[in-house]
C-alpha positions in Angstrom: -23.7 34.1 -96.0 -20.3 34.2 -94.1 -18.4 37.7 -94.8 -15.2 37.3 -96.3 -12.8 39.7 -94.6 -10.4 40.1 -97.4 -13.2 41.1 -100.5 -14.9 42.8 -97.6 -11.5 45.3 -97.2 -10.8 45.5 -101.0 -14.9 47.2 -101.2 -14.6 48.7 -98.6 -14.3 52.4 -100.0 -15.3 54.6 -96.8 -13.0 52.6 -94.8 -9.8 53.3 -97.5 -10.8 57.4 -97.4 -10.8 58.4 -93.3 -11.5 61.8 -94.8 -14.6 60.9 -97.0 -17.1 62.7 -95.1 -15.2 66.0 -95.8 -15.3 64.8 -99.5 -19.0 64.5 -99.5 -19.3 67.8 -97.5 -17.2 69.9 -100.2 -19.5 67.8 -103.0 -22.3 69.1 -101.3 -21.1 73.3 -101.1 -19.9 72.4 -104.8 -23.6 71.1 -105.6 -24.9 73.9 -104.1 -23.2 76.6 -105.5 -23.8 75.1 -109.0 -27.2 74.9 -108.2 -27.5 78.6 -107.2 -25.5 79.8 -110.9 -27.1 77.1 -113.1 -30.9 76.5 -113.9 -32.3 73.4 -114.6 -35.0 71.0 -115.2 -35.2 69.3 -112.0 -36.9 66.2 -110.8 -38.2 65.4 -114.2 -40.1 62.0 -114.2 -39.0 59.2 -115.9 -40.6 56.3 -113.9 -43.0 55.2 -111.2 -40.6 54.7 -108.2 -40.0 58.1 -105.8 -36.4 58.9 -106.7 -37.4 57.9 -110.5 -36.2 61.2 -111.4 -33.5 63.2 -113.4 -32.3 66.3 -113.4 -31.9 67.8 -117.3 -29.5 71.0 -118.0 -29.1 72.5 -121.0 -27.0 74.5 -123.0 -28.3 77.2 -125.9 -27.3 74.8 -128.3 -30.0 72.8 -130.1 -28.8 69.3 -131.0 -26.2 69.6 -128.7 -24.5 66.4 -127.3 -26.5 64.8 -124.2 -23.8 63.8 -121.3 -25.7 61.6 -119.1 -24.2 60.5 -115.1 -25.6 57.7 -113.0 -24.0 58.2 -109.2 -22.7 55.7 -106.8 -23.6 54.6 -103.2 -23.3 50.5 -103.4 -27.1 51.0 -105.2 -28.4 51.9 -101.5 -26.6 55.7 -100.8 -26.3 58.9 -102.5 -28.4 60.9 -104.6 -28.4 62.3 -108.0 -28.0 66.1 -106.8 -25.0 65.0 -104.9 -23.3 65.2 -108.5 -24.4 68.1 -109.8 -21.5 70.1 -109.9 -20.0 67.7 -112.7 -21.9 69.2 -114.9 -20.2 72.5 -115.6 -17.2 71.8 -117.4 -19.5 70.2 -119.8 -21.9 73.2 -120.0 -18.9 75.2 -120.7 -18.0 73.0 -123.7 -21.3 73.0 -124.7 -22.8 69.8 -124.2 -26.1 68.9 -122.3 -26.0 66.9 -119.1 -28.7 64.8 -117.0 -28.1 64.0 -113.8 -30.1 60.2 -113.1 -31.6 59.6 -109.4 -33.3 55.9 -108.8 -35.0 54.2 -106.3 -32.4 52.3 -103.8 -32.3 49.2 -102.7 -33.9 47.0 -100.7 -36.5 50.0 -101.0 -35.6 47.9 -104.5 -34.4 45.2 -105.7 -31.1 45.1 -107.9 -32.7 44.0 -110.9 -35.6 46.6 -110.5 -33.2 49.5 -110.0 -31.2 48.1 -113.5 -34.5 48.1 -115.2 -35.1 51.8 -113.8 -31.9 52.7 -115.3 -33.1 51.1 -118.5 -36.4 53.0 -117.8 -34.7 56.0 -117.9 -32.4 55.9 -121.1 -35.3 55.4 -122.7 -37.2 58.8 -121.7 -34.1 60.6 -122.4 -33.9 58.7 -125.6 -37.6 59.7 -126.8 -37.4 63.3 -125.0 -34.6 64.3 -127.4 -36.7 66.1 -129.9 -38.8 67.9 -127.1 -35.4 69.2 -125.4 -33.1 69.9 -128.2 -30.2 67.5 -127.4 -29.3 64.7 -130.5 -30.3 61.4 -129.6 -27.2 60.5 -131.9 -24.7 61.7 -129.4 -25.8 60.2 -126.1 -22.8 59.5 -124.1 -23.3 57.6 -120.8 -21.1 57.9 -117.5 -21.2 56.5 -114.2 -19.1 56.0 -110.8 -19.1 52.6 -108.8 -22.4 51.2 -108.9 -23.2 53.6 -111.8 -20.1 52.3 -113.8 -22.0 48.7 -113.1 -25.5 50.3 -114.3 -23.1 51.6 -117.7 -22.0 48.2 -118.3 -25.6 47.0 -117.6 -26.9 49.8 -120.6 -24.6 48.4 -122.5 -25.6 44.5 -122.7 -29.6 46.2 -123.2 -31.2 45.0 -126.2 -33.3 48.6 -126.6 -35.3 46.5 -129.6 -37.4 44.8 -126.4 -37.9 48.4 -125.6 -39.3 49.9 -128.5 -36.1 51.6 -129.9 -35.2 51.1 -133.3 -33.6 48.0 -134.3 -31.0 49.6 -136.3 -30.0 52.3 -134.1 -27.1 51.7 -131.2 -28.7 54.6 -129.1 -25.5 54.7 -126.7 -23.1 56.9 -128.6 -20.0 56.4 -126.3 -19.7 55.1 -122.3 -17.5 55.8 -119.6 -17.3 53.4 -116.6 -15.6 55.3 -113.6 -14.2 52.5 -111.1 -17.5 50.7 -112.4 -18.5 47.2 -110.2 -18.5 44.1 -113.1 -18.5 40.8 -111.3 -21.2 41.1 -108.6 -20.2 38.0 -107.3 -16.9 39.6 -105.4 -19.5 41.4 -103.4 -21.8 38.2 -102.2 -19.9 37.5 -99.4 -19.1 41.0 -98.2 -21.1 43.6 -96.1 -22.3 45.6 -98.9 -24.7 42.7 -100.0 -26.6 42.7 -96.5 -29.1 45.7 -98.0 -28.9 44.0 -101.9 -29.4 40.7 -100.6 -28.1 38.7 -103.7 -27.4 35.0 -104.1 -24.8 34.0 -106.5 -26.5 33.2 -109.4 -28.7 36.4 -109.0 -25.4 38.5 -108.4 -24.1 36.6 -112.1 -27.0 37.4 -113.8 -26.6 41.1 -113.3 -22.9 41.2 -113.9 -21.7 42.6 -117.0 -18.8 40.5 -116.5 -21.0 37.7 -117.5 -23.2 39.1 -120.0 -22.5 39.5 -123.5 -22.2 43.6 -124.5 -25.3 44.8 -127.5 -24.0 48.1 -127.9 -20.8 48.8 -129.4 -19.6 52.2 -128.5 -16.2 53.8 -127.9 -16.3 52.8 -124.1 -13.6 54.0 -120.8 -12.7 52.0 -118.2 -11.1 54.3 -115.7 -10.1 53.4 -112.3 -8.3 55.8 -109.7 -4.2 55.2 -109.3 -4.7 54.5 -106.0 -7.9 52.3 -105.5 -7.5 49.0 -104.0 -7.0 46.0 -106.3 -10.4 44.9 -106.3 -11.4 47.8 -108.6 -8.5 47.3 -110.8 -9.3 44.1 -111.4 -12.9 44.6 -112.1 -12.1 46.7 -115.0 -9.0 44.6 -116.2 -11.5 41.7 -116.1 -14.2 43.2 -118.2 -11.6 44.5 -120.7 -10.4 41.4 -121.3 -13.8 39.5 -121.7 -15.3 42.8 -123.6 -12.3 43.9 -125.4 -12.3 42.0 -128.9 -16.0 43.0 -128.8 -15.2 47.0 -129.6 -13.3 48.8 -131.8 -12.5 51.4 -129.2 -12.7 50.0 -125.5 -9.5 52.3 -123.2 -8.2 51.4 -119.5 -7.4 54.4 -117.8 -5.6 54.7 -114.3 -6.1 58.2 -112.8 -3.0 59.1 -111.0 -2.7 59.9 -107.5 -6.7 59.7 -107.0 -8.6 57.4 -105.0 -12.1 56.2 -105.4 -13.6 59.6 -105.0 -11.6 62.0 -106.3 -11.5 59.9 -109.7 -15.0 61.0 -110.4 -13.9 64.5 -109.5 -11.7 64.4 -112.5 -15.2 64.7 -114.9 -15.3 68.6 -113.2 -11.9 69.2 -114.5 -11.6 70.4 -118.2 -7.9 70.0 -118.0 -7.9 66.1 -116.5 -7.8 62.9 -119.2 -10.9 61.9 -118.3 -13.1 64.6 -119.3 -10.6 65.3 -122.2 -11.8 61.5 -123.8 -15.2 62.4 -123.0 -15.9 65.8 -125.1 -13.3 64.4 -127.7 -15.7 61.3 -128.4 -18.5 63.3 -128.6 -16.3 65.6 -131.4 -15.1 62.8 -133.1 -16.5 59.6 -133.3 -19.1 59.1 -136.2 -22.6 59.5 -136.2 -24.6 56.2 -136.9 -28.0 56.7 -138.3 
């Protein structure tokens, strides 16, 4: 398909940050000297594929809150240790983390890597009682392609997957400048390694699907992202919104689309501050 210049600037994230391989670098020393002070489970599987793995850390507090972040990378970059360092702050406030990893594409395809994802809140979901976290407060997070995976958890039917019928298993969702119409990213660069048609790339659009778990959900985009991320979570909100009782926009000031995520490591910022406040506050459903 014929790449349209204009979508192909608005996605274009590394082109919009000259210094993003300094960002990654510092994510890296941050990741590394989180790694050296914390302990963890790592590289527990949850799945067949080679990066089917998460990374579980846990506080001294039995049924403790379970925070759980899905990384970005387009679905073909990154890795989940690359994120480690968001942890802490929620280690301080006493709250369990997990760190996902899955299997990239085209190692995969899209709709196997969602079903990985799905693969995965599943394990954590069954594992509670064997790590001491509350499978009543699972709270779900992810940035870019992982805010697209959130919305995909979201619109799961977890009765198909052997979950209780009566139980909304996602206890509250964060979307950090999450990807909602797929279809924006057909005719741009990024879909030469996902290789999606547009009625595949509809399919797995939240935008497009109808939402099955009804959580106290954030849609946060960075101040300074380009329009096309705005308006992927103005869209959703408006096609989700009379679906939830509590579904927030947030624009993070004077961040761009990686220092947004940055804001989860920062006790102070309004992002983490909805996060551990959701998991203080909003009812437990049995």
């Amino acid at each position: 398909m014929t790449i349209d210049p204009e979508l192909d600037k608005l996605y274009n994230v590394r082109a919009a940050i000259p210094d993003h391989m300094d960002i990654f670098a510092d994510w890296e020393r941050r990741a590394a000297n989180f790694s050296k002070a914390v302990s963890g489970m790592l590289d527990l599987s949850y799945g067949a594929g080679e990066r089917a793995k998460l990374d579980l850390y846990l506080t001294e507090n039995r049924d403790a809150p379970l925070h759980v972040f899905i990384h970005g990378g387009y679905w073909q970059a990154m890795d989940k240790s690359q994120s480690s360092f968001l942890a802490k702050a929620f280690l301080d406030a006493g709250v369990n983390v997990t760190m996902l990893g899955y299997d990239l594409c085209p190692t995969v395809t899209l709709r196997e890597l969602t079903e990985e994802i799905r693969q995965a809140f599943v394990w954590l979901w069954q594992h509670a009682g064997k790590h001491g976290y509350d499978p009543r407060k699972i709270q779900i997070s992810g940035h870019s392609a992982g805010g697209h995976l959130v919305g995909m958890l979201l619109a799961t039917d977890w009765s198909s997957y052997g979950l209780p019928a009566d139980v909304n298993p996602i206890h509250s969702a964060i979307a950090i400048s999450g990807l909602f119409d797929l279809t924006q990213l057909v005719p741009t660069s990024i879909n030469n390694k996902l290789g999606l048609d547009m009625d595949e790339a509809k399919s797995l659009s939240p935008l497009f699907v109808e939402p099955q778990n009804i959580c106290p959900f954030l849609l946060v985009v960075g101040g300074d992202e380009s329009s096309g991320f705005h308006q992927q979570s103005d869209n959703l909100k408006k096609v989700w919104g009379n679906r939830f009782e509590q579904l927030d926009r947030m624009n993070a000031v004077n961040c761009h689309h990686l220092s947004v995520v940055a804001q989860l490591a920062q006790k102070e910022s309004a992002l983490f501050q909805w996060a551990t406040r959701q998991l203080e506050s909003w009812r437990i459903v049995l």
